[in-house]
BATOR-646175 format. One record per residue (C-alpha): y, z, x. Coordinates in steps of 0.5 Angstrom, whole numbers, plus 500, padded with zeros to 3 digits. Example, Ala and Ser with C-alpha at 12.3 -4.5 7.8 and 13.67 -1.06 7.14 Angstrom:
<nukols>
+-----+-----+-----+
!   Y !   Z !   X !
+-----+-----+-----+
! 491 ! 516 ! 525 !
! 498 ! 514 ! 527 !
+-----+-----+-----+
</nukols>
This chain:
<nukols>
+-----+-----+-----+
!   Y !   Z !   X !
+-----+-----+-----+
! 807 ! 263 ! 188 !
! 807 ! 256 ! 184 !
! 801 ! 253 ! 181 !
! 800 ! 246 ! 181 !
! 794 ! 243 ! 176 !
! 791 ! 238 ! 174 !
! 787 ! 236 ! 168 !
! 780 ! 235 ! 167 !
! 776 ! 231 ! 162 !
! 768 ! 231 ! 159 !
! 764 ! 225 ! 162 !
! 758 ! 226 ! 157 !
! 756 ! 219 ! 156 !
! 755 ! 218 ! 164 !
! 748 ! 214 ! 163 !
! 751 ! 209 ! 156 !
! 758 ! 208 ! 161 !
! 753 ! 207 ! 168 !
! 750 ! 201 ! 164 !
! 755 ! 198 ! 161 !
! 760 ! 197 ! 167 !
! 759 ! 195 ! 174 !
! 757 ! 199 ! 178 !
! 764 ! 200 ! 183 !
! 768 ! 201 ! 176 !
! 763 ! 206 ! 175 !
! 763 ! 209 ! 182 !
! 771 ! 209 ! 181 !
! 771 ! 214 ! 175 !
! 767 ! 218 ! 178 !
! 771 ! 218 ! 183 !
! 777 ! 220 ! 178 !
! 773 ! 225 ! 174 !
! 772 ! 230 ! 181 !
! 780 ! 229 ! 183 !
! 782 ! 230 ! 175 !
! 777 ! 237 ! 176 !
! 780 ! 239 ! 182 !
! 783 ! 244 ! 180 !
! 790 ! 248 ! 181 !
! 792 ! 250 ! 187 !
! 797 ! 256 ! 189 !
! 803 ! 253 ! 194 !
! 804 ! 259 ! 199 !
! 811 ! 261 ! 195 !
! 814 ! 268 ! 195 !
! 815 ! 272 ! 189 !
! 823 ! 271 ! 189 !
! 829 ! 272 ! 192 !
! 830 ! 278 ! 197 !
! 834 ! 280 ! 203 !
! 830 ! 277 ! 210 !
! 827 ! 283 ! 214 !
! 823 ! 283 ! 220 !
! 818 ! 288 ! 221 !
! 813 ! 291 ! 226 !
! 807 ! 285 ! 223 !
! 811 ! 281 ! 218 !
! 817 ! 278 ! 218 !
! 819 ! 277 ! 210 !
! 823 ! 271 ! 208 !
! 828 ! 269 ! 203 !
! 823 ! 268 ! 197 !
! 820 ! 274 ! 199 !
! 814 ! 271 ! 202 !
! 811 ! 276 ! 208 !
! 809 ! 272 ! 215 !
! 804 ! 276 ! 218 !
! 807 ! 277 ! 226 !
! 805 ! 277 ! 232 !
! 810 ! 280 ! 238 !
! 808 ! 282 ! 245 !
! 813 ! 286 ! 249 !
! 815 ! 287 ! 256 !
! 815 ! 295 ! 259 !
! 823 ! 295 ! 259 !
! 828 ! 292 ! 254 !
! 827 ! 285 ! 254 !
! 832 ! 281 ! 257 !
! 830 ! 275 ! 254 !
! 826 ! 272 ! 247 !
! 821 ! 267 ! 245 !
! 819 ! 266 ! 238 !
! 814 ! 261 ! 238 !
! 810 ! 257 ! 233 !
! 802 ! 254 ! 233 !
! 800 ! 249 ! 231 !
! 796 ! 246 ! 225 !
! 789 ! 250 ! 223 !
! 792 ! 255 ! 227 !
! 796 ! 262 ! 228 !
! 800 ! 265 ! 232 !
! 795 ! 269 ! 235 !
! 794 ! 264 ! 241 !
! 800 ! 264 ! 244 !
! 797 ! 271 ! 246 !
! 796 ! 267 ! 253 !
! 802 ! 266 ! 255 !
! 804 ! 274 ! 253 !
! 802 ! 277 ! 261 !
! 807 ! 272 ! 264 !
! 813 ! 272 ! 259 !
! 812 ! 279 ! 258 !
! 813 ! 281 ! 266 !
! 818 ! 276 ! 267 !
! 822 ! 280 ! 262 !
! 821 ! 276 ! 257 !
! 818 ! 278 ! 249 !
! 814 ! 274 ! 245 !
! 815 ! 273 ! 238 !
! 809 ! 269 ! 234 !
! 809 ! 269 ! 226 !
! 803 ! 265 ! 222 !
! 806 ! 260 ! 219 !
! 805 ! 259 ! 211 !
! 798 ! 256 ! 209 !
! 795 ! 258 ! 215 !
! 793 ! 264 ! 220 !
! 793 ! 270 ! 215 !
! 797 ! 269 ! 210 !
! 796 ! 267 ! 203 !
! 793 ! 262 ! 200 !
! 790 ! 259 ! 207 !
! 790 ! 252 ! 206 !
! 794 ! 249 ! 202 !
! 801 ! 246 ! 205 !
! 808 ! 249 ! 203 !
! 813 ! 243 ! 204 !
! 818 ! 241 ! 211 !
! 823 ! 244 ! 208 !
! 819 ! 252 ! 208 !
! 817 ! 252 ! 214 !
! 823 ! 251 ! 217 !
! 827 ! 255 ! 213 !
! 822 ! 260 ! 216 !
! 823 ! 258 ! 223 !
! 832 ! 259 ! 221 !
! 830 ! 266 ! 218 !
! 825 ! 268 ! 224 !
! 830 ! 265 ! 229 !
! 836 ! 269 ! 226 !
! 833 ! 276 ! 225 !
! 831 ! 275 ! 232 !
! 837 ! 274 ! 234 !
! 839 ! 280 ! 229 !
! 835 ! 285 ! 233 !
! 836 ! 282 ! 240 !
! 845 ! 281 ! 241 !
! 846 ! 278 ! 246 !
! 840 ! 275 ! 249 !
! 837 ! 269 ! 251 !
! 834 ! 267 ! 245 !
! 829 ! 260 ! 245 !
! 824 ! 256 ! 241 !
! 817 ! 255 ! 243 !
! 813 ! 250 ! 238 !
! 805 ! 247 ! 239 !
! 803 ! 241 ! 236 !
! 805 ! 241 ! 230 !
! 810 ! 248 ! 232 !
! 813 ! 243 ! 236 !
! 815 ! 239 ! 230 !
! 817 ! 244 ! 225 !
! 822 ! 247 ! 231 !
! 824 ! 238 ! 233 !
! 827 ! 239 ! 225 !
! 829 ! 246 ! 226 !
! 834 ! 244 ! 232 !
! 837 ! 238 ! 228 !
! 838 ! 241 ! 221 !
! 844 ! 242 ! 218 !
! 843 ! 249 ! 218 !
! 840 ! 249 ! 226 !
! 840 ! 256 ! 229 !
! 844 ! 257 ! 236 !
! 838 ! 258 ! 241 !
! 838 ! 258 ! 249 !
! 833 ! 252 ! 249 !
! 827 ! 250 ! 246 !
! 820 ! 248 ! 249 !
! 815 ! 242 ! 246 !
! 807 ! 243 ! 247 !
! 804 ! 237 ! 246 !
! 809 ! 236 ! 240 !
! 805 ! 233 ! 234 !
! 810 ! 227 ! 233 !
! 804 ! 222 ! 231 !
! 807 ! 219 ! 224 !
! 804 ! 213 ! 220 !
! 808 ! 209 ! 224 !
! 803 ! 208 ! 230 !
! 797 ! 210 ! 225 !
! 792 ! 205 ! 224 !
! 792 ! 201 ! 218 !
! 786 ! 204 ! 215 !
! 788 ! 211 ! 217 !
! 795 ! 210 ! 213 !
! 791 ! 206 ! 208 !
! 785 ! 212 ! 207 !
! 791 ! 218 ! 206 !
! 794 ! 214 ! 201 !
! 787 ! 213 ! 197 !
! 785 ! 220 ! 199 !
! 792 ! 223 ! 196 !
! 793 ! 220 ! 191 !
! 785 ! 220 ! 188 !
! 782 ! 227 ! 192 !
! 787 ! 231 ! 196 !
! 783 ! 236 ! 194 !
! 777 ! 234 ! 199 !
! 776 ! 238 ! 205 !
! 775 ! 234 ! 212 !
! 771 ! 238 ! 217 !
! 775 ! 239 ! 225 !
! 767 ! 238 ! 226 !
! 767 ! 231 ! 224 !
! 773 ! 230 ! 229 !
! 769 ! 233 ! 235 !
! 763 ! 230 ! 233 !
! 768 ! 223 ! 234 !
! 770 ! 224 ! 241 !
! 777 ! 228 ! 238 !
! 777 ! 235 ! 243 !
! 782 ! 239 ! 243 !
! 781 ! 242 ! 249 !
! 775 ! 242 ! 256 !
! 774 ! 249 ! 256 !
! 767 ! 250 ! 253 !
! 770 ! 257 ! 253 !
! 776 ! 256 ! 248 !
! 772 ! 252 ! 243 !
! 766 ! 257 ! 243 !
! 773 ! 262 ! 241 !
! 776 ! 257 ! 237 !
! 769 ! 257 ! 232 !
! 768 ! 265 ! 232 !
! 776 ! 265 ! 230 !
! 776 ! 267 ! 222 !
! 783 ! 265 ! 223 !
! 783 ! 259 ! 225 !
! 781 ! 254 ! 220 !
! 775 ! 249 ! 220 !
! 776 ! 245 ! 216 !
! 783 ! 242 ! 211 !
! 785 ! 239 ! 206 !
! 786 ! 231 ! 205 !
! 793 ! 232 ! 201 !
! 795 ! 237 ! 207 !
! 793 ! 231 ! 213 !
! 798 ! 227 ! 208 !
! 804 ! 232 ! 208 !
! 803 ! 233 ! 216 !
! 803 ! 226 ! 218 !
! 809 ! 226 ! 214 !
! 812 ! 232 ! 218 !
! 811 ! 228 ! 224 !
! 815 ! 222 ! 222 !
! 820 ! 226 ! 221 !
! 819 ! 230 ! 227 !
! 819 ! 223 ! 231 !
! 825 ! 221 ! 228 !
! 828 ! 227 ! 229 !
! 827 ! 227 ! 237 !
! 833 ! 222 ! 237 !
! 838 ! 227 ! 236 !
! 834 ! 233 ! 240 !
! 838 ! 238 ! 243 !
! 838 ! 241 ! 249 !
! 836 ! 244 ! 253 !
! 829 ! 242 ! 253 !
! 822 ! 242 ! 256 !
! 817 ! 237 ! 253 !
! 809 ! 238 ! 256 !
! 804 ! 233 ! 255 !
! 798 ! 231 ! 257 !
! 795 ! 225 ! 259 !
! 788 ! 227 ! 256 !
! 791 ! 228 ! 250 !
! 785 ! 226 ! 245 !
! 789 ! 229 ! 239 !
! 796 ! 226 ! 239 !
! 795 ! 220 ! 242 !
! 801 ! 216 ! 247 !
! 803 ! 211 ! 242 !
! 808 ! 216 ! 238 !
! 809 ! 219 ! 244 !
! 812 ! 213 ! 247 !
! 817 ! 212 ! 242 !
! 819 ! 219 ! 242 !
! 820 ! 217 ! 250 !
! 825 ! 211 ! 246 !
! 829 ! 216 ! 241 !
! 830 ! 222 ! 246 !
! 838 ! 222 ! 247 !
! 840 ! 221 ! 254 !
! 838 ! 228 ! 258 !
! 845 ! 228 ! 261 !
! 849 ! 229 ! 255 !
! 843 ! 234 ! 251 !
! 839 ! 235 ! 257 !
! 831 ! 234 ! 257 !
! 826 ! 236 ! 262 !
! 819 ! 233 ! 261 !
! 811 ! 234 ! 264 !
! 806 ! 230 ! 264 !
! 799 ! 233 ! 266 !
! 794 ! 229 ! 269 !
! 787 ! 230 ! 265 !
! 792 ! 235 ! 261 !
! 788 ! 235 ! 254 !
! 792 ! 237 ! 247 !
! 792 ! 244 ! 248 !
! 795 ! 245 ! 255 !
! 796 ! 252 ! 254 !
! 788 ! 253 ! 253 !
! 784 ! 248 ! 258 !
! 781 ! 248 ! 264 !
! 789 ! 247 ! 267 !
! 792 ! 251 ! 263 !
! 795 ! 256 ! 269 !
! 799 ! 250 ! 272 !
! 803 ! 249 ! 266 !
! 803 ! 257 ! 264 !
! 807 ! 257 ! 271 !
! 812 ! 251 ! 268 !
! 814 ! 254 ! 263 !
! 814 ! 261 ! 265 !
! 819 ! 258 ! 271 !
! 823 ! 254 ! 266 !
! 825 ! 260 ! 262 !
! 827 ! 264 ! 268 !
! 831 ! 258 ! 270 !
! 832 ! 252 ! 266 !
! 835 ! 248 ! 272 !
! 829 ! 250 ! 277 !
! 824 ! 247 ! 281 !
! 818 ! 247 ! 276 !
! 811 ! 248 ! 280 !
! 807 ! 244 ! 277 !
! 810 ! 238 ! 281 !
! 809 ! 233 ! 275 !
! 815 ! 233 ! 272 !
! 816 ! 226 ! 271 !
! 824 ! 222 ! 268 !
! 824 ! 218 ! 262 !
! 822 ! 212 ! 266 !
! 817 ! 214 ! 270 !
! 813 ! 218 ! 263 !
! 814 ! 210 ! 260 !
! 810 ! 207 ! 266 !
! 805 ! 212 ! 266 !
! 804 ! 212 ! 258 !
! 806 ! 206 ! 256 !
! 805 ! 200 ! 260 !
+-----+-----+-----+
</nukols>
């Protein structure tokens, strides 16, 4: 793994310098004195290069990292595969909802826990854009290795959605059957609040390694979910991260600005699903990603937009309207989707952005 450091210095004579300098310059050292102190932290990197493997509960990379993996099977050989990746502060664990559906379609599900998150090592600490979809090529290769021949799609929530955005358009992008976006996390600085990009920057550059509380998020009215149930097993979840990092914050809303960008060029086919409840990825950059998409009838694109949908889709109250879409959309990317709320460009833009 690498290690980042920091220095660290003695503040001895803080009562001499705590009168003889204003009180901000004061308040501006200590500030300075707890980022020089924060310490060193391990980046989730492998010990070295090896062959990719995946195996019955992880999945090893080309650096040598080990992704622990999740994978529910259907009875008989699978006539199609869905590999699919969670979202921020989570892991691969949640997609478990949509393993009955999938699985008595026919379906296998494959989830991995991305690095920095879930059960892999070290938890918290954010590996770098390109790691997390050079693992999404890997992941989708071996896939492809074990099952010739199949149908083979991707799946990403929130910031899943935006590592299989920049997956799908990478130079080195894997061939997959379509892809489908849960509520993608595309919320860059762009659409971001003046004192939101401002606080980041001063955040990262002072004290990235402060921790933010998801509890102070909920206590502002953010939630991710209706379902008081699905809270209650979000708080009991020991995998599921309460809290992260300021530095961490930064590099996601950078993957989002990229994610967003990367929307322009999404191929397809593709289901994208969106709530209009949606308390996490508000509908500004959603909107701008509705302006980007290519013309769905060269790179095909189907959306959803619930009403009173909230971020999680696959895990609120209305959760089983959107199981129904997306199981009847893998089993016939052309077909009727059950739902009824599929809207065209035009539509989501009135709905969302007038």
């Amino acid at each position: 793994m690498h290690r980042v450091t920091g220095s660290c210095f003695q503040l001895n004579e803080r009562e001499r310098l705590a009168g003889a300098m204003p009180r901000a310059a004061f308040l501006l050292l200590i500030v300075l004195f707890l980022a020089a102190c924060a310490g060193s932290v391990e980046r989730p990197v492998g010990p070295g290069p090896e062959t990719p493997q995946l195996n019955d509960d992880t999945i090893t990379a080309a650096d040598g990292y080990r992704l622990p993996l999740h994978r529910w099977l259907p009875d008989t050989a699978p006539r199609a595969v869905v590999l699919a990746l969670h979202g921020f502060n989570d892991h691969g664990g949640a997609f478990g909802v949509l393993a009955d559906g999938l699985n008595e379609q026919g379906m296998a599900l494959y989830a991995y826990d991305q690095r920095g998150f879930g059960g892999s090592e070290p938890r918290g600490i954010w590996p770098g854009r390109d790691l997390l979809v050079n693992d999404a090529i890997t992941a989708t290769e071996l896939l492809a290795q074990r099952y010739p021949g199949k149908p083979l799609f991707l799946m990403g929530k929130s910031m899943g959605g935006a590592v299989v955005m920049l997956t799908l358009t990478d130079d080195h992008a894997p061939v997959v059957a379509g892809s489908v976006l849960i509520a993608p996390a595309v919320w860059g600085e762009e659409t971001m609040p003046w004192y939101q990009q401002f606080g980041l920057w001063l955040g990262e550059t002072l004290t990235p390694g402060i921790r933010l509380s998801v509890d102070l998020a909920q206590a502002l009215g953010n939630e991710p979910t209706d379902d008081d149930a699905v809270l209650e097993a979000l708080k009991a979840d020991p995998m599921v991260q309460r809290e992260a990092r300021i530095d961490t914050i930064e590099s996601l809303s950078e993957l989002m600005d990229e994610a967003l960008v990367a929307s322009a060029d999404l191929p397809g086919p593709a289901l994208i699903l969106y709530g209009d409840e949606d308390q996490i990825i508000p509908a500004d950059p959603v909107c701008l990603m509705l302006g980007k998409l290519p013309d769905p009838d060269f790179r095909p694109w189907r959306m959803v937009l619930y009403p009173g949908g909230y971020h999680m889709l696959t895990r609120y109250t209305g959760a089983d309207q959107v199981h129904a879409d997306i199981n009847a959309w893998l089993r016939d990317i052309g077909g009727a989707l059950p739902s009824g709320h599929e809207v065209g460009r035009p539509e989501a833009q009135r709905l969302l952005c007038s």
